[in-house]
Backbone as a ProteinNet text record, in pm:
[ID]
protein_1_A
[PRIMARY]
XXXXXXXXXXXXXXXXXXXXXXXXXXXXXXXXXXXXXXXXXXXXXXXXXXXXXXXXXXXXXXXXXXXXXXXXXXXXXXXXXXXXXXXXXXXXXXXXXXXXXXX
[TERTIARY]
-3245.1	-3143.7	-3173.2	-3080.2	-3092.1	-3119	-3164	-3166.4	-3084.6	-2995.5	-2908.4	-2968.3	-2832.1	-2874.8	-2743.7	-2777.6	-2681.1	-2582.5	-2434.4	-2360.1	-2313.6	-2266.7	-2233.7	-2148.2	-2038.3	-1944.7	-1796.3	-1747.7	-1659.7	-1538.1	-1460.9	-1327.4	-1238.9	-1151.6	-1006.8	-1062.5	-1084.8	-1085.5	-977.4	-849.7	-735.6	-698.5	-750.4	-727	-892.5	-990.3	-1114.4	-1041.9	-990.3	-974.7	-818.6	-766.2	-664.2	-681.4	-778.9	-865	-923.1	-993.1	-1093	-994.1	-911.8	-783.6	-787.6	-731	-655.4	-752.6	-860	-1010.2	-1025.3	-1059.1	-1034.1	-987.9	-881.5	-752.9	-782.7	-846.1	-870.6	-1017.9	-1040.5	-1204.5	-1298.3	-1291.1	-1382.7	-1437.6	-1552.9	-1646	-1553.4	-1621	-1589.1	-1662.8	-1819	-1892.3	-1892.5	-1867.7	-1788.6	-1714.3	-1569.5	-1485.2	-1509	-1646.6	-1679.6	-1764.6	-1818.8	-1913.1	-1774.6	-1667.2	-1576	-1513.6	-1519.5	-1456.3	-1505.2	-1689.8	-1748.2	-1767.3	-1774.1	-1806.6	-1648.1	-1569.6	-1451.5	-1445.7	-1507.5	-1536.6	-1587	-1710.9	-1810.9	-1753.4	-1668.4	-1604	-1484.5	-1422.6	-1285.7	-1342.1	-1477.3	-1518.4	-1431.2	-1393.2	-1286.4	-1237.3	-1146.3	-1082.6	-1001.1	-1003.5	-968.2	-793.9	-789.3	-566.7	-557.8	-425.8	-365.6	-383.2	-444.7	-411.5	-342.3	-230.9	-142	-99.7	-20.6	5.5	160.6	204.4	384	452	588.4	654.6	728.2	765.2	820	987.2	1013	1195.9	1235	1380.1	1477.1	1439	1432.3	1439.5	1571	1593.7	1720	1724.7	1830.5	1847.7	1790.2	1826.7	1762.4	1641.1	1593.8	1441	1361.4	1430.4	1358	1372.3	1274.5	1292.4	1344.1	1392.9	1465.7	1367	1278.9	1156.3	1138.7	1143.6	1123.2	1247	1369.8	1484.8	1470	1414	1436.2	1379.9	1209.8	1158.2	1163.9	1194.2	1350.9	1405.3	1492.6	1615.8	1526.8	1455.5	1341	1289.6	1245.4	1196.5	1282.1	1391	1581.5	1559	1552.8	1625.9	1541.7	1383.5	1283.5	1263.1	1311	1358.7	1430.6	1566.7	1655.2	1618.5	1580.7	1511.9	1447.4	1365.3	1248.7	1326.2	1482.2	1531.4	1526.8	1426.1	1417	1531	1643.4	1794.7	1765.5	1844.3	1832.7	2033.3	2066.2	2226.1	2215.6	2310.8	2353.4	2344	2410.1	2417.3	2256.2	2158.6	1984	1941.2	2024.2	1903.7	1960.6	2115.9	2146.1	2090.7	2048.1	1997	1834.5	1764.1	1668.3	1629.8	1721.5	1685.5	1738.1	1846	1849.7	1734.9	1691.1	1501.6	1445.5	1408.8	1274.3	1319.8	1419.7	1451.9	1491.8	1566.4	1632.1	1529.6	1439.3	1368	1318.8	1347.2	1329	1421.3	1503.6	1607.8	1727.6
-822.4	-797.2	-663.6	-605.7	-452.5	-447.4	-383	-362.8	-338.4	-396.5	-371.3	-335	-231.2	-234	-267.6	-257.1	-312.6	-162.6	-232.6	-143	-204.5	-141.9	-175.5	-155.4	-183.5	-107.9	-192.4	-109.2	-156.5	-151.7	-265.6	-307	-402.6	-364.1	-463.4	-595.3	-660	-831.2	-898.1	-834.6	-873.2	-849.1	-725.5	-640.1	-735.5	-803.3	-832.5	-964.1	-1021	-1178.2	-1176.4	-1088.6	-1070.1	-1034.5	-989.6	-904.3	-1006.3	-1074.6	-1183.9	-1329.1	-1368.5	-1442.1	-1422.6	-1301.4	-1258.9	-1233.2	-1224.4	-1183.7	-1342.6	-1476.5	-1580.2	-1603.3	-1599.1	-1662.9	-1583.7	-1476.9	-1387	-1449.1	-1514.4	-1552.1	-1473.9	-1391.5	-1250.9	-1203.9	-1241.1	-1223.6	-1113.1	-1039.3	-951	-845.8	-893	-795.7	-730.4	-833.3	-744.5	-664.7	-684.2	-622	-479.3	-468.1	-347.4	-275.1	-303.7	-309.6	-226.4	-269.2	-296	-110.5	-90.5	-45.5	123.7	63.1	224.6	244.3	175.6	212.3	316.3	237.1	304.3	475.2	472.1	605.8	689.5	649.1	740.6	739.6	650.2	680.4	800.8	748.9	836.4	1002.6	1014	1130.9	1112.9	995.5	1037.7	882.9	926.1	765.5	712.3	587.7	541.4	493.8	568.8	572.6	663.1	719.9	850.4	806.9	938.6	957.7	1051.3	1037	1175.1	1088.1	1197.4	1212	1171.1	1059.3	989.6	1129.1	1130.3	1283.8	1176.9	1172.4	1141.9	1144.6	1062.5	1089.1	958.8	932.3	841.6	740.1	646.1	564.2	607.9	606.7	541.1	466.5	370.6	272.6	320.5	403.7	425.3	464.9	490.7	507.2	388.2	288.4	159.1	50.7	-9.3	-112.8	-239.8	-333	-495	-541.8	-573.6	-610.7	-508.3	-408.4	-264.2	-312.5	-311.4	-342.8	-410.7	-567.3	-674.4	-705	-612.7	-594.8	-538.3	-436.4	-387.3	-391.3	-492.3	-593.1	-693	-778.2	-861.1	-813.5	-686.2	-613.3	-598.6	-541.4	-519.5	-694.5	-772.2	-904.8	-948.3	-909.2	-971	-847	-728.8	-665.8	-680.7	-744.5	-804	-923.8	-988.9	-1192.1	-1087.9	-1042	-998.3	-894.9	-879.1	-779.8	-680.5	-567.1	-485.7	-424.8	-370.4	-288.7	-184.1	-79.2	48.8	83	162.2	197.1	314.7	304.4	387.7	533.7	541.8	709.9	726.4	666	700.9	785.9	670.3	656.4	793.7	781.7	933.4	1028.7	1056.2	1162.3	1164.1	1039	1048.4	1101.2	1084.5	1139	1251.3	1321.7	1448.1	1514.6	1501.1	1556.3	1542.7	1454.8	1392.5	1468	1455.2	1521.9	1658.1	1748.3	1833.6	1963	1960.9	2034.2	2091.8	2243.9	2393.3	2384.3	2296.7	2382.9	2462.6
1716.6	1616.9	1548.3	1528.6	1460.2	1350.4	1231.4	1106.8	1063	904	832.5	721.8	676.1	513.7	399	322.8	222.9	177.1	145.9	67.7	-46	-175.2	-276.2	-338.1	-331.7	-383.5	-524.9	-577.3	-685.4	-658.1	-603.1	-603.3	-677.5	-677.2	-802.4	-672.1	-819.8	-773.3	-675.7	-744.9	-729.4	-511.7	-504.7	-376.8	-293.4	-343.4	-251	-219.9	-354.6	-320.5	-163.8	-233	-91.4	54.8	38.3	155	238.7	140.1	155.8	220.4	183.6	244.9	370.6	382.7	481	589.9	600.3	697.1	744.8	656.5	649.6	781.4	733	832.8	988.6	978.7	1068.9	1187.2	1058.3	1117.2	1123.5	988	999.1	896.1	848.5	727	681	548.7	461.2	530	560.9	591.7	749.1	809.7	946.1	971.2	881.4	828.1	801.5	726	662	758.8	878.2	989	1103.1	1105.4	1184.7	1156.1	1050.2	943.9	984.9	922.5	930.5	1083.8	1168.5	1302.7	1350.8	1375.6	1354.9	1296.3	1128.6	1107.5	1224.6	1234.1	1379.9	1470.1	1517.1	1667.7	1652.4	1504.9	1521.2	1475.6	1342.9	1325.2	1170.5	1108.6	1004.9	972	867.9	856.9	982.8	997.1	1110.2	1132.5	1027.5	996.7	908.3	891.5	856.7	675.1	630.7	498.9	464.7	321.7	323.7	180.4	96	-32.2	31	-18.2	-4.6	-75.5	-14.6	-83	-181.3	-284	-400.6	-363.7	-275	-281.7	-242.7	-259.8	-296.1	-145.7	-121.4	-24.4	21.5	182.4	229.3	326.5	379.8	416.5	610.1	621.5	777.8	771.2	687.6	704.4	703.7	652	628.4	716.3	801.4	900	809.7	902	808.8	692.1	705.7	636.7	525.6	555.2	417.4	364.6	416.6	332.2	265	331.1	242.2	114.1	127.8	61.8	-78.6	-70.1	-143.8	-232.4	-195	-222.2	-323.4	-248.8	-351.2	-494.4	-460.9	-591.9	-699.4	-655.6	-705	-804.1	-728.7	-766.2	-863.1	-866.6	-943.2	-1046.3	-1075.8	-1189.5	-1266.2	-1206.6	-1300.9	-1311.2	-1286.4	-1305	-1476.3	-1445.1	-1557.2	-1651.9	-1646.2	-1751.4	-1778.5	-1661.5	-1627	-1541	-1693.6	-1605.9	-1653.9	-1597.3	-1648.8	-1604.5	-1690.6	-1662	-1580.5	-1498.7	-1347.5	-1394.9	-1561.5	-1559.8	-1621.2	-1644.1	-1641.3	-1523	-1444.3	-1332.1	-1256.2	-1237.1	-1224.5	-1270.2	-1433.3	-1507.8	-1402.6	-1397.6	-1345.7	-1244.8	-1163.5	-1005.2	-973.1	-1078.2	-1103.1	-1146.8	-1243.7	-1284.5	-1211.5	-1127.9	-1040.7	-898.6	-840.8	-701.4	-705.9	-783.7	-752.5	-849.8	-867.5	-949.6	-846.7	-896.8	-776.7	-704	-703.8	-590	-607.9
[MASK]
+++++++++++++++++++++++++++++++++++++++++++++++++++++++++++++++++++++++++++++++++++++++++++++++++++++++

């Protein structure tokens, strides 16, 4: 058996306990996971999936597979459940500021 060593690290509870679920169901310790993880690093030379800064613009409906839609839609429905409205000419003002700045 090879020698291990320990890592230590600080994560939202919230994001381990989900993690931790979902590995579960997987049949796959936490710490394999993390084994699984850095090896991956060394093979790929880097993270082992794309990192990049999201561009800040409006969703639209073809960009989004059924599931992104629906997803969506859910959020939509559980904003207003929670009274979280905003009026059409805001959100207009808003996405006038937020999108069209410099052009």
């Amino acid at each position: 058996m090879s020698k291990t060593t320990s890592i230590y690290a600080r994560v939202e509870p919230a994001i381990k306990e989900e993690a931790e679920n979902i590995l579960s169901q997987l049949g796959i310790p936490m710490s394999n996971a993390i084994n699984i993880f850095l090896r991956q690093v060394v093979l790929q030379k880097g993270l082992p999936f794309e990192v990049k800064i999201n561009q800040n613009k409006p969703l639209t409906y073809g960009d989004l597979t059924p599931d992104e839609f629906n997803f969506e839609i859910e959020k939509g429905f559980k904003s207003l459940d929670e009274g979280r409205i905003v009026s059409a000419d805001l959100v207009a003002e808003r996405m006038q500021e937020e999108y069209n700045r410099g052009l």
